[in-house]
py3Dmol code that shows the C-alpha trace and the ligand (Angstrom):
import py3Dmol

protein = """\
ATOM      1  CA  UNK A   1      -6.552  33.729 -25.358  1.00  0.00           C
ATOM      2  CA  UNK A   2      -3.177  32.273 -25.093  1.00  0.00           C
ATOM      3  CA  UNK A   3      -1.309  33.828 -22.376  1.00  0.00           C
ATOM      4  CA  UNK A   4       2.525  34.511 -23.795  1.00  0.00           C
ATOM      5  CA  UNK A   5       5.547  33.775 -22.590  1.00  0.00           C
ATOM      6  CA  UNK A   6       9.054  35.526 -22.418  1.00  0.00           C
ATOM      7  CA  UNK A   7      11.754  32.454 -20.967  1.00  0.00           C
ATOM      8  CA  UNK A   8      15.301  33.239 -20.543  1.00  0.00           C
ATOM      9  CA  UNK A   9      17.349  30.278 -20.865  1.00  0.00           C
ATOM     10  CA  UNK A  10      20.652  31.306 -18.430  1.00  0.00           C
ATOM     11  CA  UNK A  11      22.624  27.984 -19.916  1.00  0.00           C
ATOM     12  CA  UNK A  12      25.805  27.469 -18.235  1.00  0.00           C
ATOM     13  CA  UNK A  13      26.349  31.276 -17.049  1.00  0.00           C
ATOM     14  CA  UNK A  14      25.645  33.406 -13.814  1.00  0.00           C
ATOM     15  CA  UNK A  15      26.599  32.092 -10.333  1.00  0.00           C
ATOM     16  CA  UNK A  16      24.063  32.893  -7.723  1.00  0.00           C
ATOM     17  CA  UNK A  17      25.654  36.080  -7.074  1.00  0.00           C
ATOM     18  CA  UNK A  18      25.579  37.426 -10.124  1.00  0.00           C
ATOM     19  CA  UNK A  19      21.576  35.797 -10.388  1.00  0.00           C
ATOM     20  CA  UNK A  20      20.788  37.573  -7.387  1.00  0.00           C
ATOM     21  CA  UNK A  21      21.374  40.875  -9.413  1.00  0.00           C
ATOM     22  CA  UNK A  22      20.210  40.710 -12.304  1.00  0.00           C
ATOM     23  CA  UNK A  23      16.762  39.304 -10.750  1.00  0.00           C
ATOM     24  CA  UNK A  24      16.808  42.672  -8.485  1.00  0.00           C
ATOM     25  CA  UNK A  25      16.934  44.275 -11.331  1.00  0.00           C
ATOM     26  CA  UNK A  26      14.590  42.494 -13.308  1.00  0.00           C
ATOM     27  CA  UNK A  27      12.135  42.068 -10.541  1.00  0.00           C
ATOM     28  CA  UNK A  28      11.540  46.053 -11.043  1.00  0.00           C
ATOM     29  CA  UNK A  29      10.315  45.662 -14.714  1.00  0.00           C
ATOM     30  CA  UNK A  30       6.532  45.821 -15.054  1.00  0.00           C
ATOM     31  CA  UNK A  31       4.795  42.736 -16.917  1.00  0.00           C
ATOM     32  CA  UNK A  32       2.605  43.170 -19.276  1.00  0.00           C
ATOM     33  CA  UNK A  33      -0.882  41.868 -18.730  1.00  0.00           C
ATOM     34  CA  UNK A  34      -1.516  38.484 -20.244  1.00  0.00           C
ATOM     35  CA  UNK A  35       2.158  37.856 -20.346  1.00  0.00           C
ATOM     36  CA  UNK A  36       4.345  35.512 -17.998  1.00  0.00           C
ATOM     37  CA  UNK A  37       8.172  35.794 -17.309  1.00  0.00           C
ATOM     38  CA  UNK A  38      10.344  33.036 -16.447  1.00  0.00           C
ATOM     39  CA  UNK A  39      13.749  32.548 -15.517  1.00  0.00           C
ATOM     40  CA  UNK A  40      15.676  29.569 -16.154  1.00  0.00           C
ATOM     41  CA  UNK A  41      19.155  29.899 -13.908  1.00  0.00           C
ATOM     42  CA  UNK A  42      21.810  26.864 -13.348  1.00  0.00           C
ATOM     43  CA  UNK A  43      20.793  24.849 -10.427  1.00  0.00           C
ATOM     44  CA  UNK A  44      23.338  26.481  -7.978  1.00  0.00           C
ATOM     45  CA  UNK A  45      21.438  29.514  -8.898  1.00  0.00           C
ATOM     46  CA  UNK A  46      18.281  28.804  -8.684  1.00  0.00           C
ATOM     47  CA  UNK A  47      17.925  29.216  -4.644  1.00  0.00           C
ATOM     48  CA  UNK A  48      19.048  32.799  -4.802  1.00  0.00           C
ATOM     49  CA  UNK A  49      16.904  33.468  -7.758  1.00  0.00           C
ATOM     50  CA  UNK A  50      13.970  32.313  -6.274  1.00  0.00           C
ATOM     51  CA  UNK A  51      14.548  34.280  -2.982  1.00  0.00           C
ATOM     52  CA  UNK A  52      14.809  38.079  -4.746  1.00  0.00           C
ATOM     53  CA  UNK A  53      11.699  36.526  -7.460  1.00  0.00           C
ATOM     54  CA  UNK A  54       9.768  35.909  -4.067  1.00  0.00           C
ATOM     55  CA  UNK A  55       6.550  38.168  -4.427  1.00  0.00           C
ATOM     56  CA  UNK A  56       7.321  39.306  -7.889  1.00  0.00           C
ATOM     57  CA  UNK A  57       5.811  38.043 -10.866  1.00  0.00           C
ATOM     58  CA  UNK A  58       8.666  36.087 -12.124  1.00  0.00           C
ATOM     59  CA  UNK A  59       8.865  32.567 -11.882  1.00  0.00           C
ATOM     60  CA  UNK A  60      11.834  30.789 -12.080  1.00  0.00           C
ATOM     61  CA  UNK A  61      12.493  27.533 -13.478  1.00  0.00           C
ATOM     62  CA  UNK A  62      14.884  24.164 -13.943  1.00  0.00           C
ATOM     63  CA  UNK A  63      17.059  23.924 -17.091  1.00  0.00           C
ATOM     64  CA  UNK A  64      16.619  19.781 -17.212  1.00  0.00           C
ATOM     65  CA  UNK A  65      15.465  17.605 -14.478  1.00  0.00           C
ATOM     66  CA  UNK A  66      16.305  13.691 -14.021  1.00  0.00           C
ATOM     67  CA  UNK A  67      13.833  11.600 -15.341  1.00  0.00           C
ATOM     68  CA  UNK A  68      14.557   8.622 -12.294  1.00  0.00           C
ATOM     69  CA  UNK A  69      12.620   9.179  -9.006  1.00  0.00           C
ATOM     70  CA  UNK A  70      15.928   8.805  -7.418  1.00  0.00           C
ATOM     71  CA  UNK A  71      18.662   6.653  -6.206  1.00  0.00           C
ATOM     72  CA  UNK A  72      22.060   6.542  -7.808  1.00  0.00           C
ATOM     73  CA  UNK A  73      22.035   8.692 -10.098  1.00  0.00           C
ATOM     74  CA  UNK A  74      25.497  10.482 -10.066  1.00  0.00           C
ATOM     75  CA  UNK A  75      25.489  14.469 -10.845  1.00  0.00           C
ATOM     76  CA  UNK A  76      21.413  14.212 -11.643  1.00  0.00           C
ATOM     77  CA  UNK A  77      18.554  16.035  -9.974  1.00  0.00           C
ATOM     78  CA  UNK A  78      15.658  15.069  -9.247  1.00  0.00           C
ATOM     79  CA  UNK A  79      11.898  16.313  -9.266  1.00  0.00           C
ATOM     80  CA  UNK A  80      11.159  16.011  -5.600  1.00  0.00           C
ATOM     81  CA  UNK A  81      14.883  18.223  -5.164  1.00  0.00           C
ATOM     82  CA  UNK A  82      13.052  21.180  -7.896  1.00  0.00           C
ATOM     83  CA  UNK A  83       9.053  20.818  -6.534  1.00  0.00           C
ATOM     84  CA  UNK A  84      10.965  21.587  -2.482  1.00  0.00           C
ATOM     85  CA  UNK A  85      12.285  24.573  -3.699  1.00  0.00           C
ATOM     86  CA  UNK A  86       9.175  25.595  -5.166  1.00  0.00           C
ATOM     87  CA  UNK A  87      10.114  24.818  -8.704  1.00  0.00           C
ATOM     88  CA  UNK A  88       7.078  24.742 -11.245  1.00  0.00           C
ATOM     89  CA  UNK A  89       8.625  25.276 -14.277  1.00  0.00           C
ATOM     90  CA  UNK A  90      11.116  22.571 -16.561  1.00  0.00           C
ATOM     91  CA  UNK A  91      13.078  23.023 -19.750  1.00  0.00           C
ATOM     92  CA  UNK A  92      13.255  19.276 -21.279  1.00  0.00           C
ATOM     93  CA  UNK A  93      15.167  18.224 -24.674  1.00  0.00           C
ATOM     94  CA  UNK A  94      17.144  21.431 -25.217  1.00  0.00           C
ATOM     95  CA  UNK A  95      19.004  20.926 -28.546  1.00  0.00           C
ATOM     96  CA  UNK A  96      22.391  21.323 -26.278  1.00  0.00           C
ATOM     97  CA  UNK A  97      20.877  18.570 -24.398  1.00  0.00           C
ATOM     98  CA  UNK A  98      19.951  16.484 -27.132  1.00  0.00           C
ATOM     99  CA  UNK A  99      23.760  17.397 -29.220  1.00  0.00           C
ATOM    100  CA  UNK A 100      26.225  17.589 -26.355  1.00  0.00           C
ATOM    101  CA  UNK A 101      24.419  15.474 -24.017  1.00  0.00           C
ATOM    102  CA  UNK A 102      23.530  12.847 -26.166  1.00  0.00           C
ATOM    103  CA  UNK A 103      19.930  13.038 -25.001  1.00  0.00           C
ATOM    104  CA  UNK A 104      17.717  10.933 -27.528  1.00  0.00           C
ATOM    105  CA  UNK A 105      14.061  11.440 -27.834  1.00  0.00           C
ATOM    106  CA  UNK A 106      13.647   8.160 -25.512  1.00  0.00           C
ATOM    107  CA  UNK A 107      15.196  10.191 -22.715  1.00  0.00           C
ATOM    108  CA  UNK A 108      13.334  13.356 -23.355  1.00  0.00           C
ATOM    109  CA  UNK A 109      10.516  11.360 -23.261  1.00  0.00           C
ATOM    110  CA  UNK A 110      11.087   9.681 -19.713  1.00  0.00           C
ATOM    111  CA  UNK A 111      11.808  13.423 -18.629  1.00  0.00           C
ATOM    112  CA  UNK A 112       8.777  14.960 -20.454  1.00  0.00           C
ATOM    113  CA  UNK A 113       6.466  12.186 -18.847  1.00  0.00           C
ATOM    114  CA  UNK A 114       8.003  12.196 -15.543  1.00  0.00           C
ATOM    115  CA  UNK A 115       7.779  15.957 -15.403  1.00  0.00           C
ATOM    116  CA  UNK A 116       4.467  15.639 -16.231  1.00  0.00           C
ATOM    117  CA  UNK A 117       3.470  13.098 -14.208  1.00  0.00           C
ATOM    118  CA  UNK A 118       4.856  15.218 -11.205  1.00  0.00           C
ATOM    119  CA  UNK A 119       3.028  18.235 -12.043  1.00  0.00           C
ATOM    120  CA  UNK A 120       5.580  20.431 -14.190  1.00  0.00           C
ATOM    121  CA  UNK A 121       5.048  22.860 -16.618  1.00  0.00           C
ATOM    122  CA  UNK A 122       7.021  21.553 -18.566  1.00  0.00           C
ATOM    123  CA  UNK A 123       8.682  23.496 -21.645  1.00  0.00           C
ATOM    124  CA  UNK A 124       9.853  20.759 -24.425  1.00  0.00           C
ATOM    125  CA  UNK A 125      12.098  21.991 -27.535  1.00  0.00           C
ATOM    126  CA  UNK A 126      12.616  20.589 -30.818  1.00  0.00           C
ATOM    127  CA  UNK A 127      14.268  22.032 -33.763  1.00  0.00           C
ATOM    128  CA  UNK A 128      16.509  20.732 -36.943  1.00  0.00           C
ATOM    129  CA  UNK A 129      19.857  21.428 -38.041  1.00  0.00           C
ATOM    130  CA  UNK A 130      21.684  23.011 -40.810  1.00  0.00           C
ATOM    131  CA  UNK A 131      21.751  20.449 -42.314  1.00  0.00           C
ATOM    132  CA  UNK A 132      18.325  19.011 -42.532  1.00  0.00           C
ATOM    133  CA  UNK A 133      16.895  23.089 -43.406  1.00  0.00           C
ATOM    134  CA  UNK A 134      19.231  22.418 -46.380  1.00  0.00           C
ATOM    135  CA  UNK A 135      17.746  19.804 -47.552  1.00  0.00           C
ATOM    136  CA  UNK A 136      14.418  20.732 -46.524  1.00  0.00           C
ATOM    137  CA  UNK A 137      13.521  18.444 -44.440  1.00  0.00           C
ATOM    138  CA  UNK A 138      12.965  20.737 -41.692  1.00  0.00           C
ATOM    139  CA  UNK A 139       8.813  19.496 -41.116  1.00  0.00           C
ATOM    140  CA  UNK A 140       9.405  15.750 -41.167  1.00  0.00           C
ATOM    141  CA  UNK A 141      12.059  15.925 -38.428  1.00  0.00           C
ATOM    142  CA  UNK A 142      10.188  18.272 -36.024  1.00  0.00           C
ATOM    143  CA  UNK A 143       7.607  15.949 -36.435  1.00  0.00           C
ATOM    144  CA  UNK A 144       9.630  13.423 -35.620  1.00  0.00           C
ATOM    145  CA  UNK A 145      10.919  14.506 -32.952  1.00  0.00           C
ATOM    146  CA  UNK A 146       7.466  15.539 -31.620  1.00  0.00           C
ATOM    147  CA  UNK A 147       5.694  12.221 -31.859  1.00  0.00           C
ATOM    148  CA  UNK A 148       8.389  10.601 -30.394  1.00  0.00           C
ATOM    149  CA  UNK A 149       9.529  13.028 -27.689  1.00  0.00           C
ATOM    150  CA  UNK A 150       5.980  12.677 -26.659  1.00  0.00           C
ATOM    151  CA  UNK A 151       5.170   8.630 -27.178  1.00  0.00           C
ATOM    152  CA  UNK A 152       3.038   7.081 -25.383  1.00  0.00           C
ATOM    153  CA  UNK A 153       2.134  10.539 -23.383  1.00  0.00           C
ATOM    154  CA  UNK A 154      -1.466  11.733 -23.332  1.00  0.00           C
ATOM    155  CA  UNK A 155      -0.363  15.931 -23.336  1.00  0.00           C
ATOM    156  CA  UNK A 156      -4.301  16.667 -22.838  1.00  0.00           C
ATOM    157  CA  UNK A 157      -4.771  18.528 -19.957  1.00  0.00           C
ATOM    158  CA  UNK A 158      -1.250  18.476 -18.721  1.00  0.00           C
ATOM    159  CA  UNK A 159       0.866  22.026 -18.946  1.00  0.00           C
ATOM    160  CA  UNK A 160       2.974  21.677 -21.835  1.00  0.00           C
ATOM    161  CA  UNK A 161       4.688  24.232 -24.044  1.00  0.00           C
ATOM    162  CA  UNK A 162       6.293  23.309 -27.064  1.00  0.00           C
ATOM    163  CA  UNK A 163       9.392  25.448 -27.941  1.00  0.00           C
ATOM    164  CA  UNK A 164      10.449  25.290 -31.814  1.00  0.00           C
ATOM    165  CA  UNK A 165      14.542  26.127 -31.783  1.00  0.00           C
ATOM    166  CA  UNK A 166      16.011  25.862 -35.183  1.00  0.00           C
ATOM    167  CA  UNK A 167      19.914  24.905 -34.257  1.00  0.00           C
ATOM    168  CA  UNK A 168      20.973  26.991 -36.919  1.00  0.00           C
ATOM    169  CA  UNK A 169      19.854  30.075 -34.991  1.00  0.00           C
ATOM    170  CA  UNK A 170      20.538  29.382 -31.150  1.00  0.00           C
ATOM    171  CA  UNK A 171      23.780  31.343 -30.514  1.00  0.00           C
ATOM    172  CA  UNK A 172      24.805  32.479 -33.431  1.00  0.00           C
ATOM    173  CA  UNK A 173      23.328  35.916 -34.132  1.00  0.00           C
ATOM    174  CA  UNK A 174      21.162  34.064 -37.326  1.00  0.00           C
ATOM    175  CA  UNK A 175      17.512  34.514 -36.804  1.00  0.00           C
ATOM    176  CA  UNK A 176      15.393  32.588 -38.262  1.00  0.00           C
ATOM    177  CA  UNK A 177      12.508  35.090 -40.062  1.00  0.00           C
ATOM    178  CA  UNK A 178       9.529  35.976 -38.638  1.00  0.00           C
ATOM    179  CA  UNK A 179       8.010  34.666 -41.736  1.00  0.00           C
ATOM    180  CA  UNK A 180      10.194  30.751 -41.213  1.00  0.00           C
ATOM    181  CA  UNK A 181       9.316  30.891 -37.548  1.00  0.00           C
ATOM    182  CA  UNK A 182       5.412  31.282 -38.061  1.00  0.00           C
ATOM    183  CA  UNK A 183       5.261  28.371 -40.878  1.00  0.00           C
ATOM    184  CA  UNK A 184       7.195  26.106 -38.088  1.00  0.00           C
ATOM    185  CA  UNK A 185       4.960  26.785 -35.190  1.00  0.00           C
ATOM    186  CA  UNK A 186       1.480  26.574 -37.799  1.00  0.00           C
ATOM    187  CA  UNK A 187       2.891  23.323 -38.762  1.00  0.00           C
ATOM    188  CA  UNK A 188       3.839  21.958 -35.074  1.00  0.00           C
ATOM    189  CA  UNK A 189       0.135  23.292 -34.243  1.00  0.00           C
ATOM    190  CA  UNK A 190      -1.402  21.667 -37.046  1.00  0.00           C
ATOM    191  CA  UNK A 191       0.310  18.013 -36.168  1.00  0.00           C
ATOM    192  CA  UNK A 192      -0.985  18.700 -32.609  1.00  0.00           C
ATOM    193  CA  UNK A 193      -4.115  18.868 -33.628  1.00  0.00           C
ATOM    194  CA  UNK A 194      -3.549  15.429 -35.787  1.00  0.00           C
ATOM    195  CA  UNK A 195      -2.186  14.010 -32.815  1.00  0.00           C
ATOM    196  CA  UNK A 196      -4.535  15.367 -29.594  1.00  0.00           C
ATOM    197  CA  UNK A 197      -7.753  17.126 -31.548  1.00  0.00           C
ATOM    198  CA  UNK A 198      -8.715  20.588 -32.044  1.00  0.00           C
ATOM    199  CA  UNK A 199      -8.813  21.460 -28.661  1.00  0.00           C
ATOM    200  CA  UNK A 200      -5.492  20.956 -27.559  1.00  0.00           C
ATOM    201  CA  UNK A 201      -3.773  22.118 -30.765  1.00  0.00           C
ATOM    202  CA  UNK A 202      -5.849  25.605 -30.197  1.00  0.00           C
ATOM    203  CA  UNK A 203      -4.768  25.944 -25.940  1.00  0.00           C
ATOM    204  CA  UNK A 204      -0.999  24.749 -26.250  1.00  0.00           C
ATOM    205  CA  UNK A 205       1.782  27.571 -26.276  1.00  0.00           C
ATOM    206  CA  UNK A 206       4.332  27.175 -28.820  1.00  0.00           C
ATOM    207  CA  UNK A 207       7.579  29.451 -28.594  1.00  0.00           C
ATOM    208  CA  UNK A 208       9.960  30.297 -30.904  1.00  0.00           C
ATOM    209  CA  UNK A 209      13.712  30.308 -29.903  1.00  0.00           C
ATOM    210  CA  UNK A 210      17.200  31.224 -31.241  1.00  0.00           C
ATOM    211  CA  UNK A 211      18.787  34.706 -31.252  1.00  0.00           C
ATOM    212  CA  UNK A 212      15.717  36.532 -30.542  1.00  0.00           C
ATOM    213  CA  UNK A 213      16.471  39.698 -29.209  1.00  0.00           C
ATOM    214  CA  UNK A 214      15.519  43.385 -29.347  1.00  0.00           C
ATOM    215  CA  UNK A 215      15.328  43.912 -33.037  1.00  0.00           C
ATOM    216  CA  UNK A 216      12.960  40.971 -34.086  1.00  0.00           C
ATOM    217  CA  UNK A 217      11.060  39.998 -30.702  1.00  0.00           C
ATOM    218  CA  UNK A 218       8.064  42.090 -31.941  1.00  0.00           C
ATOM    219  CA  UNK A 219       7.905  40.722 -35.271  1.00  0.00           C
ATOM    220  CA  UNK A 220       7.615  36.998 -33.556  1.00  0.00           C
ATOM    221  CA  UNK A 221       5.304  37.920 -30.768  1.00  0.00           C
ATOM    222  CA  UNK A 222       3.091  39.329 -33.565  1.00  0.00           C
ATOM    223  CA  UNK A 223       3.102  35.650 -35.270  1.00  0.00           C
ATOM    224  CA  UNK A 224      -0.482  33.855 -34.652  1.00  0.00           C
ATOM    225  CA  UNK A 225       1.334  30.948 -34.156  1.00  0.00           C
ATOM    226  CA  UNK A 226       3.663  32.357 -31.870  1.00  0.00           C
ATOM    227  CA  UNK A 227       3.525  32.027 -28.046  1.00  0.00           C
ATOM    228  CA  UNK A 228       6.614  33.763 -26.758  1.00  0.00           C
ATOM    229  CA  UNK A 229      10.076  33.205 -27.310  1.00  0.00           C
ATOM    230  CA  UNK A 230      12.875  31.494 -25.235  1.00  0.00           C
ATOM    231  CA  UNK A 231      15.678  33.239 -25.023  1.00  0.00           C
ATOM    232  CA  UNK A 232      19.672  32.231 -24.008  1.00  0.00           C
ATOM    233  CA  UNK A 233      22.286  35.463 -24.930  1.00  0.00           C
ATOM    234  CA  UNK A 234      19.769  38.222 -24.811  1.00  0.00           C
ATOM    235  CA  UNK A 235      18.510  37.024 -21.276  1.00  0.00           C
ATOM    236  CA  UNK A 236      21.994  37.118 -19.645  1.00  0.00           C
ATOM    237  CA  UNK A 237      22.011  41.055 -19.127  1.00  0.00           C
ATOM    238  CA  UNK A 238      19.676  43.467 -17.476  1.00  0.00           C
ATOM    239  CA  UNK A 239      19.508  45.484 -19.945  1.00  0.00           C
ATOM    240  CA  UNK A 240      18.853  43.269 -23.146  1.00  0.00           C
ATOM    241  CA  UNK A 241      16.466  40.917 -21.189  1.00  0.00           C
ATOM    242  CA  UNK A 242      14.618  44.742 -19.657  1.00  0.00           C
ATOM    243  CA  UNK A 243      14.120  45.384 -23.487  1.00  0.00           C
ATOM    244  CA  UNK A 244      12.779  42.172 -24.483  1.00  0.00           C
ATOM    245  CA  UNK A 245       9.919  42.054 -21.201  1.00  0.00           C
ATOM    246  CA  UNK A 246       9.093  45.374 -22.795  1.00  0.00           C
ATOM    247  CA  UNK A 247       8.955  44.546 -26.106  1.00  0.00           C
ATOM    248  CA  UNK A 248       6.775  47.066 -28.217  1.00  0.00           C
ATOM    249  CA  UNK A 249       3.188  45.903 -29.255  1.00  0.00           C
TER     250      UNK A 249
END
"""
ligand_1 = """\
9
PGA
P 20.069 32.179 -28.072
O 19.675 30.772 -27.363
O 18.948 33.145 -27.764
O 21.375 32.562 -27.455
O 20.155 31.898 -29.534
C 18.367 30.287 -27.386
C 18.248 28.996 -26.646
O 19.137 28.122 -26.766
O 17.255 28.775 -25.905
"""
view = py3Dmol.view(width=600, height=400)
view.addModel(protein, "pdb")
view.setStyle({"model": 0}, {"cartoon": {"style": "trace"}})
view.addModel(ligand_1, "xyz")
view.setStyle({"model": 1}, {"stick": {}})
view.zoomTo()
view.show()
């Protein structure tokens, strides 16, 4: 059975002060078996998080990582910086990445792999835009995005999770339906299966992100297709992110 996953995706928000507390605070929350909870802080944060997560069942995790071994890099960090602090877990090709950042599925490729390589878990996103959900072409660019965010990468045996985040519905209150969310994830699982065999497409986690929150988390984590969610606004406060951990069954 699939162990799920609740991720909270901090973004740009919550110096390691304000981590520190709302960790000590979430640290309290009891985890449902077969579930994991991680934490995805800014870098600066991610020291302070780790120290109050110490002992606790939360994990806490990297928002992007550099795919270069290191060097000069200016403003990048590396995997050896994460795997001292005791980093395990990675968020690669975020659509704010890929958008803002002009990440292309070449570079979260070299991340993915290098991740990887180093012994990640590694959580990659994909996802289309307005646009391309208006025309329909929602299937042929996640798959698109998939083969070549993973190129040349055997993913058998290595810990990734695949995290489908329509843009559409990250940050702006528009959820996808439990119902568009499901077909997505059958369909990523499906070309998995294409692309690495039965056996992988049946153990890899798929997650669903983009405005989840109280109201519809249950209706996702219900999905067969549906490995947890990822989770930016709703993770930023005790109190939403306490409701989502204890979602109802
Ligand atoms: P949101 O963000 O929950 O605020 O829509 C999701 C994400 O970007 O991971």
């Amino acid at each position: 059975m699939r162990k799920k996953i609740i991720a909270g995706n901090w973004k740009m928000n919550i110096n390691h002060l304000e981590a520190e507390k709302l960790l000590e605070d979430l640290v309290k929350c009891d985890i449902k078996d077969n579930h994991e909870v991680i934490v995805f802080p800014p870098f600066t944060s991610i020291p302070a998080a780790l120290k109050v997560a110490l002992n606790s069942e939360i994990r806490v995790g990297a928002q992007n990582i550099s795919q270069y071994e290191n060097g000069a890099y200016t403003g990048e960090i590396s995997s050896d910086m994460l795997l001292t602090l005791g980093v395990k877990d990675v968020i690669v090709g975020h659509s704010e990445r890929r958008e803002i950042f002009k990440e292309d599925n070449e570079i979260v490729r070299d991340k993915a792999k290098k991740a990887l390589e180093d012994g990640f878990h590694v959580i990659l996103c994909l996802g289309e835009n307005q646009e391309i959900r208006d025309r329909s072409k929602e299937e042929d660019f996640v798959k698109n995005q998939l083969i070549n965010s993973l190129k040349n990468i055997d993913i058998r045996g290595k810990n990734i999770i695949l995290a489908y985040e329509p843009i559409w519905a990250i940050g702006t209150g528009k959820t996808c339906s439990g119902e568009d969310a499901e077909k997505m994830c059958f369909f990523i699982r499906k070309t998995i299966k294409e692309l690495y065999g039965e056996d992988e497409a049946s153990l890899i986690r798929i997650l669903y992100g983009g405005s989840v929150k109280a109201e519809n988390i249950s209706d996702l984590m219900a999905r067969d297709n549906i490995d947890g969610v990822l989770v930016g606004g709703a993770s930023l406060k005790s109190e939403s992110f306490k409701k989502l951990i204890n979602y109802e069954v």
